[in-house]
C-alpha positions, 0 to 999 in steps of 0.5 A: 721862631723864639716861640718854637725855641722857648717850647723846646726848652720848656718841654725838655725842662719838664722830661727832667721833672717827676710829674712828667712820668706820673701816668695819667688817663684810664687805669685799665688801660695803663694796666693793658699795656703794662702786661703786654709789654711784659709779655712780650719781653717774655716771648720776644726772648723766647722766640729769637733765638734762631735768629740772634744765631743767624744774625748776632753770633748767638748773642741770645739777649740781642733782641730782648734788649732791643725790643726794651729799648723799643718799649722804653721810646714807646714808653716816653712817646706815652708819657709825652702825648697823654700830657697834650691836648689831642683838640690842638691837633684837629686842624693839622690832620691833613698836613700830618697826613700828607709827611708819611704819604711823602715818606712812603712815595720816596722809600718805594716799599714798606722800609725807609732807611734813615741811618744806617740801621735805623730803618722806619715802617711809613705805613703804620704811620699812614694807617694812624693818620688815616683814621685821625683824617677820617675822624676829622672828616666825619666830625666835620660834615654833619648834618641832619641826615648824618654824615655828608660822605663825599669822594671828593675829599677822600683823595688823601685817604685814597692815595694813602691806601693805594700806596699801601696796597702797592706793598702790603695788600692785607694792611691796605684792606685792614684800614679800608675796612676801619675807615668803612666801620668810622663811617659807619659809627659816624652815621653815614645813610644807611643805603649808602652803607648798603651800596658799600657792602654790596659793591665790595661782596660782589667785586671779592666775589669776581676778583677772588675766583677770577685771580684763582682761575688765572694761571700762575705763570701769566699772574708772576707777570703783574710783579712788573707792575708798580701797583700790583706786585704783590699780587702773585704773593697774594694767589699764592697764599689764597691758592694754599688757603683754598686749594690745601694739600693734604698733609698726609701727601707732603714730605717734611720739607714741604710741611716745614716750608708751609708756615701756616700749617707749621703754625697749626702744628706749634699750636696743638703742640703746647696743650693746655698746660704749654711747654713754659717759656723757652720750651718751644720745639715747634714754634722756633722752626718757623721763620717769622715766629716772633713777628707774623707767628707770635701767637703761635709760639705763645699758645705753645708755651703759655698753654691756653692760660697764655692765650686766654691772658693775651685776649684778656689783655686786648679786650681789656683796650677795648673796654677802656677804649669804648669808656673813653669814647661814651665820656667824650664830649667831642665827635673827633675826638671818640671817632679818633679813639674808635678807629684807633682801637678798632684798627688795632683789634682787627689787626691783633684778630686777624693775626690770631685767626692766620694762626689757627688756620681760620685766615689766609695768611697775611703777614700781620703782626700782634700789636705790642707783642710781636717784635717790632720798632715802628710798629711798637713805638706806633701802637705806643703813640695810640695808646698815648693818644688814647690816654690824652683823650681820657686825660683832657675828659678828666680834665673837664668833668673836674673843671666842669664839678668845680664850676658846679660846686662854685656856681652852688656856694654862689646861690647859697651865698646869695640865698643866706644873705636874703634871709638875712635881710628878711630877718632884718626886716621882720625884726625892726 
């Protein structure tokens, strides 16, 4: 106990000195966060208007200061994981697994409330401690054929998913498929990954048409059941996916209570030049604009420079990411960093592709960007977590340098004083 208290303190002696706010790790990274967090102050401001009327008596600024509150906690969780070392970690993995699980088995759907008004998202907690159990797992069980994949481990990872898929089928099919990539990177035999990618092709093959087939009224009756109550939603959105009116045969309601169109709509309507920050006259008719829409109404506004800037921004992570794992030294450690980014990417990409119409809907976020707390403040712990990384290699390849510099001016130290005593021998 006096150990954990005497860790407090000194923790919070450091939040009060300079050199625990100096960045640390990839620059190209920190240079990715800085400008989507600027970014998404913008649109955040620009998007929430109709909801600041609807919920704040139209105190506009509302959500633009709470999405800087957001980002300032984001921006100490950064600056208080990039200082640790993520090695301490490895062997707590599965008992921080198991708190969001349990938080998530309590709160019965996607938002937990811990104070009046202070609500938490145990998902995207889950989807964080999934990848670094993952991680964990493959660097643990190698051997000369790769890596030793067995069920028998995977109950965490299974029940975690599970639990997701109960209320957010998209974000449990996202992390099943970073955990197949991990695994995949992680060197499992590769006629098991052809076991793996046969077995889902066919299973998507029956349950898609299967579930389209069914009549609606008797599919709203799996609403009753714990597991599969978002099942009917899920028909809904793959039957207007695949089954579209044409737009020439709906009425303006009709098209106004479609989103995905409407999205389409908000794109086509900034063109190349957009309309400039808080022109929007598609993109704030849409209902989830600043969270499930935001690249819609950044597309509409920023014109294709926004765009292009907003993928810029992501690529840019996934550059620092991919240098950060081929400098690492330690399995766990590049796996962690590769399911954390490729999560992330899969994410912003498939919220990217809903809003062109490529994706069914699925009511994903664009990390760091759309409005969020738990989200924001997750993705920031990634990014912290990432940056630890980058920081620990820094931190040997210095050591290591130093080691070589000192292990140098030993030998030539050594290779001066015998010719020294060569030379005092020649000459008597």
């Amino acid at each position: 106990m006096k150990r954990v208290v005497s860790w407090c303190i000194d923790e919070v002696k450091d939040i009060f000195t300079l050199n625990f706010w100096i960045p640390r790790g990839d620059k190209l990274l920190w240079i990715a966060i800085l400008f989507l967090a600027l970014f998404s102050l913008v649109f955040i401001y620009s998007s929430t208007g109709n909801l600041a009327i609807r919920k704040n008596d139209g105190v506009l600024s509302y959500y633009f200061w709470q999405q800087i509150l957001f980002l300032a906690l984001g921006y100490f969780v950064i600056m208080f994981v990039q200082r640790k070392s993520c090695y301490a970690i490895i062997d707590w993995v599965p008992y921080l697994m198991v708190i969001p699980i349990i938080l998530m088995a309590i709160s019965g759907g996607r938002w937990l409330t811990i104070l009046p008004g202070l609500t938490i998202q145990p998902s995207e907690l889950v989807k964080l401690t999934t990848v670094m159990f993952m991680a964990r797992d493959i660097s643990y069980h190698q051997d000369a054929s790769g890596y030793n994949f067995s069920w028998k481990r995977m109950w965490l990872p299974g029940v975690a998913i599970i639990l997701i898929f109960a209320n957010n089928i998209s974000t449990a099919i996202l992390l099943s498929v970073t955990c197949f990539i991990m695994v995949c990177v992680g060197r499992l035999p590769w006629k098991k990954i052809l076991l793996v990618i046969t077995c889902v092709g066919a299973l998507g093959a029956v349950t898609v048409p299967t579930l389209l087939s069914i009549p609606q009224e008797h599919v709203n009756k799996l609403s009753k059941v714990p597991i599969l109550d978002r099942v009917p939603t899920l028909r809904a959105r793959l039957d207007r996916y695949f089954h579209p009116i044409p737009r020439s045969e709906m009425s303006s309601a009709e098209i106004r209570d479609n989103q995905a169109m409407m999205a389409e709509i908000t794109i086509s309507s900034g063109g190349p030049s957009g309309r400039g920050p808080g022109n929007s006259t598609q993109g704030i008719r849409l209902p989830e604009v600043f969270s499930d829409y935001m690249f819609a109404i950044i597309v509409e506004e920023a014109g294709w420079l926004g765009m292009f800037f907003v993928m810029a921004c992501y690529t840019a992570v996934l550059i620092a990411a991919f240098r950060i794992m081929f400098r690492c030294k330690s399995l766990f450690l590049g796996l962690m960093v590769m399911g954390m980014v490729t999560c992330l990417l899969l994410q912003a990409l498939i919220h990217m592709l809903v809003s062109v119409g490529i994706f069914p809907v699925t009511g994903q976020t664009l990390p760091m960007l759309s409005k969020g707390g738990t989200s924001t403040i997750i993705v920031c712990l990634e990014f912290g977590i990432m940056l630890s990384v980058s920081n620990t290699i820094q931190k040997e390849e210095e050591q290591k340098l130093r080691q070589e510099e000192e292990l140098a001016r030993q030998q030539m130290a050594v290779q001066e004083s015998v010719e020294s005593n060569e030379s005092g021998v020649s000459e008597s």
